[in-house]
LUMPATOR-396044 format. One line per field, with one value per residue (C-alpha): residue number from 1; x, y, z. Coordinates in steps of 0.2 Angstrom, whole numbers, plus 5000, padded with zeros to 4 digits. Layout:
<recs>
resi (NUM, ...) $
xx (X, ...) $
yy (Y, ...) $
zz (Z, ...) $
</recs>
This chain:
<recs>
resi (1, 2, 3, 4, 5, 6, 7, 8, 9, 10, 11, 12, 13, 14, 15, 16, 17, 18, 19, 20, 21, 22, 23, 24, 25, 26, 27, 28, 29, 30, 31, 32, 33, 34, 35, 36, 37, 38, 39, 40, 41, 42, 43, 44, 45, 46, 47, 48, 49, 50, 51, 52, 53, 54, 55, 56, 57, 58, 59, 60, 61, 62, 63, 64, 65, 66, 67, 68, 69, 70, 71, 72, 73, 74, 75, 76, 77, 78, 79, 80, 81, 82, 83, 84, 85, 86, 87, 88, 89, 90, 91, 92, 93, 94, 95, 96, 97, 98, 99, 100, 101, 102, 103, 104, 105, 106, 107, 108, 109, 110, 111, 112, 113, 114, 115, 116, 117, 118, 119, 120, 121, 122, 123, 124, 125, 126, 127, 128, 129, 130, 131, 132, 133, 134, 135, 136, 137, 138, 139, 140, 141, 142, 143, 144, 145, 146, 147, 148, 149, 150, 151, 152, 153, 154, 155, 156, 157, 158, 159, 160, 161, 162, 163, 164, 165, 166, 167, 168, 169, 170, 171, 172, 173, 174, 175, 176, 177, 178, 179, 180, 181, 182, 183, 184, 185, 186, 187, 188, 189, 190, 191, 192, 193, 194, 195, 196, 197, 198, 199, 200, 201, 202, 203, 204, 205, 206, 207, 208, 209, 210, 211, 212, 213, 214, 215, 216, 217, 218, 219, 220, 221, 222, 223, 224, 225, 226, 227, 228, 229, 230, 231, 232, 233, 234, 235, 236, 237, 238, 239, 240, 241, 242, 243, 244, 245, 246, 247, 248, 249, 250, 251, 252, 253, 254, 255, 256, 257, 258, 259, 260, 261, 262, 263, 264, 265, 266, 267, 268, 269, 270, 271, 272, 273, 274, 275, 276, 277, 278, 279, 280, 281, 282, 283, 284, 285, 286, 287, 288, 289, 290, 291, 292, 293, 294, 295, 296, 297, 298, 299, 300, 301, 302, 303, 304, 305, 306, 307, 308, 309, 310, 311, 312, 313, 314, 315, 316, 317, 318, 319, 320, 321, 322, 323, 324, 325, 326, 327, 328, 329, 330, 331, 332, 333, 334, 335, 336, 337, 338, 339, 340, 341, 342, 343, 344, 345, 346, 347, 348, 349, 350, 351, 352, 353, 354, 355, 356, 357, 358, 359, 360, 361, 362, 363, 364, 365, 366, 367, 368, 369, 370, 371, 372, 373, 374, 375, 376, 377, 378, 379, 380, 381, 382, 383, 384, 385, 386, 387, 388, 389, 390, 391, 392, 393, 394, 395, 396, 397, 398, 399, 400, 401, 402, 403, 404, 405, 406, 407, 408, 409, 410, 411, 412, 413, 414, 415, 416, 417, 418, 419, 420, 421, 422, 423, 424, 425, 426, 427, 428, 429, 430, 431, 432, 433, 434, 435, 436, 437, 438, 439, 440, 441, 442, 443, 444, 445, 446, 447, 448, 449, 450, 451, 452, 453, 454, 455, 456, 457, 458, 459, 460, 461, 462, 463, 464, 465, 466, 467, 468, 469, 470, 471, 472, 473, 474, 475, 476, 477, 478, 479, 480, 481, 482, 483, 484, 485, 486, 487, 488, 489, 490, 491, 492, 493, 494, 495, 496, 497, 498, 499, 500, 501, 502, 503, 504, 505, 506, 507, 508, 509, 510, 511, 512, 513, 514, 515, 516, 517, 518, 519, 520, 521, 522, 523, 524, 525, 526, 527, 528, 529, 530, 531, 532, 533, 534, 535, 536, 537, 538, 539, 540, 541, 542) $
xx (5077, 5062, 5052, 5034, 5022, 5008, 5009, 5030, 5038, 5058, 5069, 5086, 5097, 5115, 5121, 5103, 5090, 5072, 5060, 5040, 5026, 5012, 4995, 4987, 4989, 4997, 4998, 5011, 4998, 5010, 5002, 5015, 5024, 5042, 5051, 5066, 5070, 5088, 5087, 5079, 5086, 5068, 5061, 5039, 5034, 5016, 5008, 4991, 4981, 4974, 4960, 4955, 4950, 4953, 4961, 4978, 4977, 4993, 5005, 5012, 5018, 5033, 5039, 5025, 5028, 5046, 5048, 5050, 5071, 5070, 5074, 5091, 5087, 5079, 5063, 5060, 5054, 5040, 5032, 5026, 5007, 5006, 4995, 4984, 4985, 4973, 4954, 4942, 4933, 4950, 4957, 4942, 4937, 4931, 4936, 4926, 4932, 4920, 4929, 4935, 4927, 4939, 4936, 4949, 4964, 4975, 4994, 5009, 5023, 5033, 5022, 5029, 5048, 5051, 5055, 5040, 5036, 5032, 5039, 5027, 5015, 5023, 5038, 5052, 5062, 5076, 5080, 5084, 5094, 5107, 5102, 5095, 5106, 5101, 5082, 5080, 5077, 5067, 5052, 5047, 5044, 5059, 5065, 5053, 5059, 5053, 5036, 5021, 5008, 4995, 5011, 5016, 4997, 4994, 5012, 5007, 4991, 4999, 5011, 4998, 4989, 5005, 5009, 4993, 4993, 4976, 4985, 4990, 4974, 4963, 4977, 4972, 4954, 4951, 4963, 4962, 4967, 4979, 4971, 4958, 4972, 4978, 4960, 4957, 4973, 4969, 4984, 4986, 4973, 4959, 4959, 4960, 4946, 4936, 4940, 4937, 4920, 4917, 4923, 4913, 4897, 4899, 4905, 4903, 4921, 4928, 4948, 4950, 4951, 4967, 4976, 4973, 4987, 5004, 5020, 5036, 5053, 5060, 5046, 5049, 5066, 5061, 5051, 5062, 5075, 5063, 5067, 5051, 5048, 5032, 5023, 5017, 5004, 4987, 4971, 4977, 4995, 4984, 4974, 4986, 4993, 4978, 4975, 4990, 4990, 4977, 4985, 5001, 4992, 4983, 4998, 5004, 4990, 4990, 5009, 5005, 4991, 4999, 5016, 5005, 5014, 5032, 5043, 5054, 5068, 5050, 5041, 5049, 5044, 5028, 5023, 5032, 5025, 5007, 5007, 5007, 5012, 5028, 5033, 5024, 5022, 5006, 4994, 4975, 4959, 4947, 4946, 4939, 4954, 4965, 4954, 4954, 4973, 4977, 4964, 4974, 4989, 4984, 4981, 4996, 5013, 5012, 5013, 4995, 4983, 4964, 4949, 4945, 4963, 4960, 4943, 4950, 4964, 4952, 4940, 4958, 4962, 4946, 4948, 4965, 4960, 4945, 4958, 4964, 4982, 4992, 4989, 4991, 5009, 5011, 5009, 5019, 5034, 5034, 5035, 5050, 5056, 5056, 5061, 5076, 5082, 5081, 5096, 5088, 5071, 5076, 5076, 5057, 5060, 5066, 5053, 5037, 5038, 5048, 5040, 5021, 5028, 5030, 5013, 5003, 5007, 5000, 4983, 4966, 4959, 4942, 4949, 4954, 4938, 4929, 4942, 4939, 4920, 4925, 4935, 4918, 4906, 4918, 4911, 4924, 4919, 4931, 4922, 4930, 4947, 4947, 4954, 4940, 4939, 4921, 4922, 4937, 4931, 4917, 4926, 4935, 4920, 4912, 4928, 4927, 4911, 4915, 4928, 4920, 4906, 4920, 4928, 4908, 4906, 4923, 4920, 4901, 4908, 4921, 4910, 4899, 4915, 4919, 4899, 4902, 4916, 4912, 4897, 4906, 4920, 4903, 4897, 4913, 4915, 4897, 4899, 4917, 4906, 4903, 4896, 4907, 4898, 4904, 4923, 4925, 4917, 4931, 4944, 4940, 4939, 4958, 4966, 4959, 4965, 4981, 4982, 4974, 4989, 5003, 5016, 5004, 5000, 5020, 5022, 5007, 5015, 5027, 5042, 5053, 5045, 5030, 5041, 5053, 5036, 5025, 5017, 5031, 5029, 5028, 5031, 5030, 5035, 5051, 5054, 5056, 5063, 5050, 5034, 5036, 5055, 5052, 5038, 5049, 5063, 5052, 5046, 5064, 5067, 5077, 5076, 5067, 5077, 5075, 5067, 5076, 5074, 5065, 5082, 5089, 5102, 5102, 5106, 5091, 5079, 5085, 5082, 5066, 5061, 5066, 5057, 5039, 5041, 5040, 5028, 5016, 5017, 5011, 5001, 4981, 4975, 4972, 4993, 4997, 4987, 4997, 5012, 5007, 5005, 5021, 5029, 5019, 5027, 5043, 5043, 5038, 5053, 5064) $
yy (4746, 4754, 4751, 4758, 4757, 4767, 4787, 4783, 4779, 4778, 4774, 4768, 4767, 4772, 4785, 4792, 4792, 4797, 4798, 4805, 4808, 4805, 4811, 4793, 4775, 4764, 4743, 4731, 4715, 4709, 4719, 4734, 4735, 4743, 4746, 4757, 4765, 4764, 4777, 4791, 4787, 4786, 4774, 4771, 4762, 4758, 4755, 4750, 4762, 4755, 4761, 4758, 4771, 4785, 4802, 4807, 4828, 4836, 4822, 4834, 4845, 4839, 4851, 4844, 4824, 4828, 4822, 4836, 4835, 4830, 4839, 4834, 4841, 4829, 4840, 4856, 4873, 4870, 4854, 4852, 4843, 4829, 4831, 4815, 4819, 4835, 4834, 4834, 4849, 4858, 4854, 4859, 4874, 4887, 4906, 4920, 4933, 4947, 4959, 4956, 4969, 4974, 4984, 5000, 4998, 5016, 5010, 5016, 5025, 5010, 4997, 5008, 5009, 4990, 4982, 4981, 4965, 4962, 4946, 4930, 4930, 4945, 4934, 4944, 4959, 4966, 4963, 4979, 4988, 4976, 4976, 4995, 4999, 4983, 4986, 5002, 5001, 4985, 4993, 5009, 5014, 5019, 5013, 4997, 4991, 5007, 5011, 5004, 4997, 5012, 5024, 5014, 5016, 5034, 5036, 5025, 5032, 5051, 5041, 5035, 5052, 5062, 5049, 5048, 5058, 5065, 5066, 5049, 5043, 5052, 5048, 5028, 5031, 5038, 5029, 5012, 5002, 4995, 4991, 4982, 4972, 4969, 4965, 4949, 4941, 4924, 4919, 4898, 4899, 4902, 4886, 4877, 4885, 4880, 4864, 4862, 4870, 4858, 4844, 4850, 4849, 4831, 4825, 4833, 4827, 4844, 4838, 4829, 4845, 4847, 4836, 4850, 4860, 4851, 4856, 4858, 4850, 4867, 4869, 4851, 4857, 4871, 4863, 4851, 4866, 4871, 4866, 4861, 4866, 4871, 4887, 4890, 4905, 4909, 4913, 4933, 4930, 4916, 4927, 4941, 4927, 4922, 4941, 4945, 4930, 4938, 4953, 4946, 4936, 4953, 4961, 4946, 4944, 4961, 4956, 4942, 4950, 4967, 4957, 4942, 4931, 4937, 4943, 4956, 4967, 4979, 4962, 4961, 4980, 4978, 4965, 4973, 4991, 4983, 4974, 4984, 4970, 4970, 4986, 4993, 4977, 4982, 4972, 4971, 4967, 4965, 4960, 4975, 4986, 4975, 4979, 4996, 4999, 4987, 5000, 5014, 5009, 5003, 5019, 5029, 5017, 5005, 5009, 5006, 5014, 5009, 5004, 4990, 4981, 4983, 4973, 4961, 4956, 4953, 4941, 4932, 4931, 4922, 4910, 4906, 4904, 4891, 4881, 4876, 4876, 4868, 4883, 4895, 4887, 4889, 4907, 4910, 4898, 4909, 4926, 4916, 4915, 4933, 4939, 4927, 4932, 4951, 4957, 4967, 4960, 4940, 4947, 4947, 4929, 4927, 4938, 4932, 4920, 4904, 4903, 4905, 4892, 4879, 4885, 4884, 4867, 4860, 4871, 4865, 4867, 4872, 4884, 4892, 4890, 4899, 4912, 4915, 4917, 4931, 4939, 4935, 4946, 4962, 4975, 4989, 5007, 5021, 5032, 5022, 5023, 5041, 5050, 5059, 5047, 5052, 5073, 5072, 5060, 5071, 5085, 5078, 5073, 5091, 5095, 5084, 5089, 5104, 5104, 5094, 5105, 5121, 5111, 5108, 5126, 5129, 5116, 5122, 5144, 5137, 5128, 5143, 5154, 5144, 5147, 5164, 5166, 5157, 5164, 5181, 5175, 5167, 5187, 5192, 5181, 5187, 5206, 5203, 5194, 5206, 5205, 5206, 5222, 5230, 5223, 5230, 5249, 5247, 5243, 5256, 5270, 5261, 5267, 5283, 5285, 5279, 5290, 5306, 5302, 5292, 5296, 5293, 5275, 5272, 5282, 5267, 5252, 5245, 5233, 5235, 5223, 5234, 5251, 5242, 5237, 5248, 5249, 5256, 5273, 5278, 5295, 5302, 5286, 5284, 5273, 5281, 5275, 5265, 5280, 5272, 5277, 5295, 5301, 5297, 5305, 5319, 5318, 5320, 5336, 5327, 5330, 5318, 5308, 5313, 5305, 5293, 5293, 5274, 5268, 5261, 5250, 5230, 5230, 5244, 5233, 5217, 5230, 5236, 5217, 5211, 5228, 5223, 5204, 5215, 5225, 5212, 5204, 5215, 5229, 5232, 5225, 5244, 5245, 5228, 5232, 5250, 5238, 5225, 5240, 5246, 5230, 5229, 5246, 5239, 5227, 5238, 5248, 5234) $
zz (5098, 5106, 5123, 5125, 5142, 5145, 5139, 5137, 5123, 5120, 5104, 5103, 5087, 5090, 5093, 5095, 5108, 5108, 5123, 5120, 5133, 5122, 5122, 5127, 5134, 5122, 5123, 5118, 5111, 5097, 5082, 5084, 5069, 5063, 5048, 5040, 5024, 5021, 5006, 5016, 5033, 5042, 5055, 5054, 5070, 5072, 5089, 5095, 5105, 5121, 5116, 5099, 5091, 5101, 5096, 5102, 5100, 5095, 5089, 5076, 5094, 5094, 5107, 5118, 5115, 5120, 5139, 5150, 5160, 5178, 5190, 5199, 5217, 5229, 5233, 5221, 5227, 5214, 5211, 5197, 5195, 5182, 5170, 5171, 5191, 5186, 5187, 5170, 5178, 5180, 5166, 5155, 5163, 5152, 5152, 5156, 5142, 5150, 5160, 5177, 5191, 5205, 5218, 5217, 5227, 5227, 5223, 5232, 5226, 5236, 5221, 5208, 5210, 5206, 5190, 5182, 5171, 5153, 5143, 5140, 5153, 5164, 5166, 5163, 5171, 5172, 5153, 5148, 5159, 5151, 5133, 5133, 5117, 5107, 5110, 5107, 5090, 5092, 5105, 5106, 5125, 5137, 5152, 5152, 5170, 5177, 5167, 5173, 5163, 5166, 5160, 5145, 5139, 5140, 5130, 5116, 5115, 5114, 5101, 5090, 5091, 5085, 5071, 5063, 5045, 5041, 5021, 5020, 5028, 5014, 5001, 5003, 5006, 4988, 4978, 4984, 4968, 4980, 4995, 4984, 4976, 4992, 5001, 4985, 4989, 4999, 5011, 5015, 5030, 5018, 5009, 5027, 5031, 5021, 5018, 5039, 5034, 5023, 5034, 5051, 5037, 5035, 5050, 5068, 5077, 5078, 5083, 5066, 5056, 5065, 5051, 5038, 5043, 5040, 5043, 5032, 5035, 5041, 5054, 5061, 5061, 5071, 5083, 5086, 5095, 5107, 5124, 5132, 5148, 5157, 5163, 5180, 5177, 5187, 5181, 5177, 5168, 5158, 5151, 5147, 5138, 5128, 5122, 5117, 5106, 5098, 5097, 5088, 5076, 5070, 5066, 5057, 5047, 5041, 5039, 5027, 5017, 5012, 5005, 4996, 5008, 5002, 5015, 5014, 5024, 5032, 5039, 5055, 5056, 5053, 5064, 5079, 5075, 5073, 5089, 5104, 5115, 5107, 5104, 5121, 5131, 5133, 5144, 5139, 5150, 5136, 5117, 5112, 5118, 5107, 5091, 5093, 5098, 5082, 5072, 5077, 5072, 5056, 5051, 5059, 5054, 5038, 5020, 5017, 5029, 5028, 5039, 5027, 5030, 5049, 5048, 5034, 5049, 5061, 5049, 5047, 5066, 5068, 5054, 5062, 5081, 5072, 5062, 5080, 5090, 5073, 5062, 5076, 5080, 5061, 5062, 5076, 5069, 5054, 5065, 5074, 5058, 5051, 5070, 5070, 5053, 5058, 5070, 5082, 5082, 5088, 5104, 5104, 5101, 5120, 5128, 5120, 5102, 5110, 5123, 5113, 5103, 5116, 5127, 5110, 5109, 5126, 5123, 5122, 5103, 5111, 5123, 5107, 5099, 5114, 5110, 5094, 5097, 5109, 5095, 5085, 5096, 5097, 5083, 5077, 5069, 5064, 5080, 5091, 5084, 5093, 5075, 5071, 5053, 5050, 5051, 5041, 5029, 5026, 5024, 5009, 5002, 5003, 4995, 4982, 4977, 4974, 4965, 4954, 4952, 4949, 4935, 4925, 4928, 4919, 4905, 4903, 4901, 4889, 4878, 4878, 4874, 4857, 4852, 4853, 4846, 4830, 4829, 4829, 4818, 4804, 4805, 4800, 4787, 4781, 4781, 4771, 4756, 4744, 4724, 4709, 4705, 4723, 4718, 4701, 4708, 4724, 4713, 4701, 4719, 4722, 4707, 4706, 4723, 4718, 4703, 4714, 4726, 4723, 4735, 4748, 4742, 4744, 4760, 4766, 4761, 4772, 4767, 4755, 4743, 4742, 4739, 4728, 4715, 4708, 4690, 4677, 4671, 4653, 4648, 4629, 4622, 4632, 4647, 4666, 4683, 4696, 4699, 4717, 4716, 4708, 4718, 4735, 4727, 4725, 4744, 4749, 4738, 4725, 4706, 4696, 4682, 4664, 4650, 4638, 4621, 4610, 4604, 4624, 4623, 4627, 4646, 4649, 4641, 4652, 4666, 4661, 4659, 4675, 4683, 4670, 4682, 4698, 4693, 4687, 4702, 4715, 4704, 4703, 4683, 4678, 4679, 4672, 4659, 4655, 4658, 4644, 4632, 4638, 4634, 4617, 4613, 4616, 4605, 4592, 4596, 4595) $
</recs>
């Protein structure tokens, strides 16, 4: 069963009960329409528009459309103002994103001591002093409750500036095989993007592209455990709201593009580590603060650290802040996500992602819009990160290059080393050719120098193959010991062995055959030929 007047609209189908404030007037004229599927368990009611053809923005909100509780006092301290009750000139009043100019006001000491305020819109206080062992590993400034925003800034700034690694920096800057895997990768806001360009070419009505972005069934689900309530902020909490949206998102997209869209255990880490308005509570007063404190840290904490991931992050903020308030809820419902599913970091959750969750939805897609173009007109460069980026880049360069240029003066010396040194070893080779003439006369020289001074000859040759082998020695037709053996026995003052006579015995021969082999292996041709007459007249003997 199911009554609908006006914006209201309640269902009823035991045991369950739904009540939605809806973005426009419906009418009951007898052309609504109902129907349930048994097999999936879903009602579809259809109801006319009391104005035809009118756009009702955010019915995929489904935190907003839920009906906001009633308040059981007679008269609350705070009343709040119905949204139809509001003015169009109020409602649709545009930001100024320049810089606010106040005159300077010196602060007590009396201003300083209380809690100070951090949480969604500078809500919360107080948190901390009973969760201080839970979240320090989740944020990375001390004592919150008692650190004023001014304090918290110079800290993370000293932070950044003791983290940063000049090594790793360089390290990515030159071999960026990675980061340009990593730069090609195209995450699921692209393809909405530019289907919406496509669309806003054809058609000018701007809140239709909303319909691009759809939700899953574990989103709906999500949504759907919000508890809506409302947000009383003035014109300064609002704004810290809306930059440190942008803020966030930055960090997530980084998030997303260096793991490809896959999660993993270091996401939560990441995100958190990259946006100083969860690890700091920092407050900004300007866009361009937020791109250079997300620039910073870019290049101090993650695993890859480079300028080009920075700028690539801030061309994806804007495509998401364009696409309107669904795919910025669908950002910050998958960073609820990975928080809740990381033990110390769902505590983030309660200061600043449920509650984005249920302001997102009641946001105005062209406030948005305007934020994005602000986002647009902000231009980054490493000099203002304050890391001297350009002198050390440089440096490395003029490094670099000369190195290069001592490793071609290296390879050019040794290329002219081998031409020397063959041309040295061709001369060689040259003055070592000589005629057969030259060979037989130095040969000739060699034996009469051998025959002039035998025992030298020996006492020259080293090894024992050498002294073993010499030419046989033939002396008045009987056969002598080795002249290598008797002239060194003659060195050593021994007496030389005697002559035997033709008629040897079988076992000397065999001996004197085995020494004719030696011999004619290592003897000069004047003594094999003496040893093939020896051997001729030893056949005559036998």
């Amino acid at each position: 069963m199911s009554t609908f007047e006006g914006s209201d609209f309640k269902f009823y189908a035991k045991p369950y009960f739904l009540r939605l404030t809806l973005p426009g007037r419906i009418v009951e004229n007898g052309s609504e329409q109902g129907s349930y599927d048994a097999d999936k368990g879903i009602f579809t009611i259809r109801l006319p528009k009391e104005t035809p053809g009118q756009h009702f923005e955010g019915l995929n909100m489904l935190t907003a459309l839920l009906a906001p509780r009633k308040s059981r006092t007679a008269k609350p301290l705070v009343e709040e103002i119905d949204a139809s009750e509001i003015p169009e000139e109020v409602v649709d009043e545009e930001f100024d994103w320049e810089i606010e100019q106040t005159p300077y006001e010196e602060v007590s000491e009396s201003a300083l001591n209380p809690q100070c305020h951090y949480g969604f819109g500078n809500l919360r206080s107080g948190v901390f002093q009973r969760l201080q062992d839970e979240l320090n590993d989740v944020i990375d400034i001390k004592n919150p409750d008692f650190t004023p925003a001014a304090e918290r800034r110079q800290k993370r700034l000293a932070a950044e500036l003791a983290k940063f690694d000049p090594d790793h920096y360089l390290a990515d800057f030159f071999e960026d095989e990675a980061i340009e895997q990593i730069l090609k990768y195209n995450p699921w806001w692209t393809d909405k993007y530019s289907k919406m360009k496509a669309f806003l070419e054809k058609s000018q009505e701007e809140e239709n592209h909303a319909a691009l972005v759809s939700f899953s069934e574990e989103e709906k689900y999500q949504l759907r455990k919000f508890v809506n309530k409302s947000y009383l902020l003035d014109k300064k909490a609002c704004r810290q709201v809306y930059y440190s949206l942008i803020d966030i998102l930055l960090a997530y997209c980084y998030e997303t593009r260096v793991t490809e869209g896959e999660k993993n255990v270091e996401s939560a880490w990441n995100i958190r580590k990259l946006s100083p308005t969860l690890c700091w509570f920092e407050t900004w007063t300007n866009v361009q603060d937020i791109m250079v404190s997300f620039g910073r840290r870019v290049l101090c904490y993650p695993l890859y650290r480079h300028f080009k991931l920075v700028m690539k992050a801030y061309r994806d903020t804007i495509k998401i802040l364009q696409l309107g308030k669904s795919a910025v809820l669908k950002c910050l419902l998958d960073i609820h996500k990975i928080f809740q599913e990381n033990d110390p970091a769902y505590i983030l959750n309660d200061l600043y992602i449920s509650d984005y969750c249920v302001w997102i939805q009641k946001v105005k897609s062209k406030k948005l819009a305007t934020l994005a173009e602000a986002l647009k007109e902000v231009s980054l460069t490493k000099a203002q990160l304050g890391l001297e980026l350009e002198e050390l880049e440089a440096a490395a360069l003029l490094v670099q290059e000369e190195e290069t240029a001592l490793k071609a003066a290296h390879s050019v010396s040794g290329q002219q080393t081998l031409c020397s040194s063959s041309e040295a070893s061709d001369s060689e080779d040259s003055n070592s050719t000589v005629s057969p003439g030259n060979e037989d006369s130095d040969s000739d020289s060699e034996q009469d120098e051998l025959k002039d001074s035998p025992s030298e000859t020996v006492n020259s040759l080293q090894g024992p193959f050498l002294e073993e082998s010499s030419a046989l020695l033939i002396v008045d037709g009987g056969a002598c010991r080795n002249t290598a053996i008797q002239e060194s026995d003659a060195h050593q003052g021994k007496p030389l062995a005697s002559s035997q006579p033709l008629g040897v015995s079988g076992p000397l021969i065999e001996e004197l055959g085995e020494q004719l082999k030696t011999t004619v292996q290592v003897s000069e041709p004047k003594s094999t030929t003496a040893v093939n007459h020896s051997n001729m007249q030893e056949r005559d003997t036998k």
